[in-house]
C-alpha positions, -999 to +999 in steps of 0.1 A: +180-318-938+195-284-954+231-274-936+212-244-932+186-254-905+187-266-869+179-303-864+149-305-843+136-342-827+103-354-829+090-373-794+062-395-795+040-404-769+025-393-736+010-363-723-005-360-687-015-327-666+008-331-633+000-316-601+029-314-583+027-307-544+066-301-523+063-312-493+090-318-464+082-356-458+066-388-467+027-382-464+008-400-439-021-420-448-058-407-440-051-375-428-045-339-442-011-329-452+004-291-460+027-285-488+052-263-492+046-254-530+032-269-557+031-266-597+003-272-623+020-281-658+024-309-688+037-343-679+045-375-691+082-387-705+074-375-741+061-344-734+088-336-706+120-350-733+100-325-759+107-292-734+138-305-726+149-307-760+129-273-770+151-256-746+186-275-761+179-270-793+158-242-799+122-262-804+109-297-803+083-314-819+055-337-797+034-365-810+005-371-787-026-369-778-037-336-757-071-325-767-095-300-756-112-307-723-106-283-697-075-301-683-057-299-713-055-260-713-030-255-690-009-282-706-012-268-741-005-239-723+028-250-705+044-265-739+036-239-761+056-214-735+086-238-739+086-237-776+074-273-779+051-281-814+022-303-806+006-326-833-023-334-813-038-370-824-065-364-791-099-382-806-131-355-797-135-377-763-102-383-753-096-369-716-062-363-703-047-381-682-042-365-648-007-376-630+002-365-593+034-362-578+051-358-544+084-347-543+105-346-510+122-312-506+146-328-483+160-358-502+150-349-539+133-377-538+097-384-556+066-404-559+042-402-586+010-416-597-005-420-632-031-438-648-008-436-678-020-438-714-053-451-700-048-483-707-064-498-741-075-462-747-039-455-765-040-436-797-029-448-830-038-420-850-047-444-876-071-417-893-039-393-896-016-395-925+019-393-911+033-378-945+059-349-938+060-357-903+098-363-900+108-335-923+137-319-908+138-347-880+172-355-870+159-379-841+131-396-833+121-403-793+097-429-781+081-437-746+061-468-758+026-451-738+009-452-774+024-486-786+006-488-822+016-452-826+047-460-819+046-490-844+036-466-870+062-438-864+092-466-861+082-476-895+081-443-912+113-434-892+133-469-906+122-452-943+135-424-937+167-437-922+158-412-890+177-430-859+150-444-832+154-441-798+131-456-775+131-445-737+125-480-720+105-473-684+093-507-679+086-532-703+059-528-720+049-567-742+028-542-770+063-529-778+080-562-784+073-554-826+087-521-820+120-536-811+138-545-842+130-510-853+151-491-827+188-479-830+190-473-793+176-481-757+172-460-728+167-486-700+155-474-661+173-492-637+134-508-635+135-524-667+125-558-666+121-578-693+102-613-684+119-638-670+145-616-665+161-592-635+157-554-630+181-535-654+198-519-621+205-552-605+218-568-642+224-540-666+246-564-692+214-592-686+190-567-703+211-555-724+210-590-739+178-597-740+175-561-758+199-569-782+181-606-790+152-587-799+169-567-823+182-532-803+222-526-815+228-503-786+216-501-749+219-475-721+213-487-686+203-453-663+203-457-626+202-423-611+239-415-598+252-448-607+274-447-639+255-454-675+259-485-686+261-499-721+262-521-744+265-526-780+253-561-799+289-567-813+300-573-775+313-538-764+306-532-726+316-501-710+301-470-687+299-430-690+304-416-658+276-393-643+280-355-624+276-358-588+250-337-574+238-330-543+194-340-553+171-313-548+140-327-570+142-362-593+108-354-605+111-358-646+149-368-642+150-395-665+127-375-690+153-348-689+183-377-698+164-387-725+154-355-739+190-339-737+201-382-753+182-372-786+187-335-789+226-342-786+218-370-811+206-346-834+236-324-833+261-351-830+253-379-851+262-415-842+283-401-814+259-414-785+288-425-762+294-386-763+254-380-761+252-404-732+274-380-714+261-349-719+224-364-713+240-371-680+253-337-673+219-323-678+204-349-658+220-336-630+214-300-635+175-312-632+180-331-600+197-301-582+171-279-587+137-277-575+110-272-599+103-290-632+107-260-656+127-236-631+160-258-637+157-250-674+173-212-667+197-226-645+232-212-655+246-248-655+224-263-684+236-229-705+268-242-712+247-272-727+225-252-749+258-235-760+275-266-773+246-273-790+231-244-806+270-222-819+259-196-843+255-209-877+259-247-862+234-272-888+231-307-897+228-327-928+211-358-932 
């Protein structure tokens, strides 16, 4: 990458169209329910990481598939005002998936439902050559939603010696090949690999089993809790997280993993460092309400500022 340019990141993976409602308790079921506000934008972990890092970095780049149907207007339409570049690998039939989400003014907390990637419907955008696609890519991001894509950009990313991050949800057995081919894991605390516990309840136990199947470094994420992690030579430790009082969680994790590689990009092999400063950002997402209207909050532009000095570039 020239020591003239910004590093940007490259996320690959999902893209849904959230409807989000605000609402001042848990619904009840069969009857009618009133909101207190609602927003109609781009979803999924790759997409939201992508306008996360867009916004810490200056601009993003999103592998996924989008397309053209009516509901994916309003989601080009949302990451093209956040300054996030869509490769759209959407075959002509593909419909977007459609996510909703409920998120408890009153405790930040949320609820969401998805159909996902749709199942065996994933794209591997096997008809696409992937030639220049990491050019200036400092970091690559992936959800797992689109596991043979993932296979394929892993690879390419290993030639290119581009560090691989994988934002581990919930285990996902199409990924297992994927493993060996990623530098780092973002774990939920609801990782749980089989036969094995939740990542909240045994953090060090997944780690393990991650770094078994080949991962050097692990990150355990359990909302306020400290991050955990752990490193394959035996290093244990935890990066202490900003306490916030939790307005909205919706896209929390999306936000820690977006800020994780857009730091990565900037700082190299400093991910202890990263961890930290995903964590700070984290927490500016869950004390405000909204999942764009926290990216103008004054708090995250101390963030951007570390991240983006004038002249500031990266070589690889």
């Amino acid at each position: 990458m020239s020591s003239t340019r910004r590093p940007t990141v490259l996320c690959v993976g999902l893209t849904t169209l959230d409807v989000v409602h605000h609402v001042t308790g848990p619904p009840h079921w069969g009857r009618k329910e009133r909101s207190v506000g609602g927003e109609l934008l781009a979803g999924g972990p790759a997409a939201n990481a992508a306008v996360t890092a867009a916004r810490l970095l200056g601009s993003a780049r999103l592998l996924s598939a989008v397309g053209t149907r009516p509901a994916a207007a309003p989601a080009h339409a949302d990451l093209a005002a956040h300054h996030v570049d869509v490769i759209d690998l959407a075959p002509a039939d593909w419909d977007l998936p459609v996510a909703s989400a409920l998120v408890d003014v009153r405790t930040g907390e949320r609820t969401v439902v998805s159909p996902g990637a749709l199942g065996n419907r994933g794209v591997d955008g096997a008809q696409y050559s992937l030639a220049g696609l990491l050019d200036d890519v400092a970091v690559v991001l992936l959800d797992g939603h689109h596991p043979a894509l993932a296979a394929r950009v892993a690879a390419e990313a290993n030639r290119d010696r581009v560090p691989v991050v994988l934002d581990a949800g919930s285990w996902k057995d199409d990924l297992e090949p994927v493993l060996p081919r990623v530098d780092l894991a973002a774990c939920s605390a609801d990782l749980c690999p089989p036969g094995g516990r939740r990542a909240g309840d045994d953090p060090f136990g997944v780690a393990t089993a991650l770094h078994r199947r080949g991962v050097p470094t692990v990150l355990v994420t359990d909302g306020p809790r400290p991050v955990v992690w752990s490193t394959m030579d035996g290093k244990r430790g935890s990066v202490a997280v900003p306490v916030v009082k939790p307005v909205d969680t919706l896209g929390a994790g999306d936000a820690f993993h977006g800020a994780l590689v857009a730091a990565l990009a900037v700082y190299p092999g400093e991910w202890r460092r990263c961890a930290g400063l995903a964590a700070e950002v984290a927490a500016v997402r869950c004390a405000r309400l909204g999942s764009r209207a926290w990216l103008e909050d004054p708090g995250l532009a101390a963030v951007v500022a570390r991240l983006r000095p004038a002249g500031r570039g990266v070589a690889r």
